[in-house]
C-alpha angles and dihedrals in degrees: 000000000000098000083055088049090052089049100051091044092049097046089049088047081057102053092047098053084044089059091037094058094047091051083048088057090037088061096044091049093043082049094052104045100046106032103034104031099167101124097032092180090051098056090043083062092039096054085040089045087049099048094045083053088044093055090037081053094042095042084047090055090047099047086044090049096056 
């Protein structure tokens, strides 16, 4: 019982530093495109870049948790 409850804590530790890191990049890429819009094209790529990882990241936890 207390090897199911370690598990269950430690997986949902997981998935909460995995949103939490997309928010994180969420706010850095919010941060660079609308405060600091010098290379307009490169933050597009860069937000792009962030969200393909996001969904390669999102798609990963769903396959893992099933």
């Amino acid at each position: 019982m207390t090897a199911w409850i370690i598990i269950l804590f430690s997986w949902y530790l997981f998935m909460a530093l995995a949103i939490n890191l997309m928010a994180f990049l969420n706010v850095l890429i919010f941060r660079d495109l609308f405060l600091y819009p010098s290379n307009l094209l490169e933050k597009i790529f860069l937000l792009e870049a962030t969200r393909g990882l996001q969904k390669k990241l999102l798609s990963w936890l769903i396959e893992k948790g099933r």
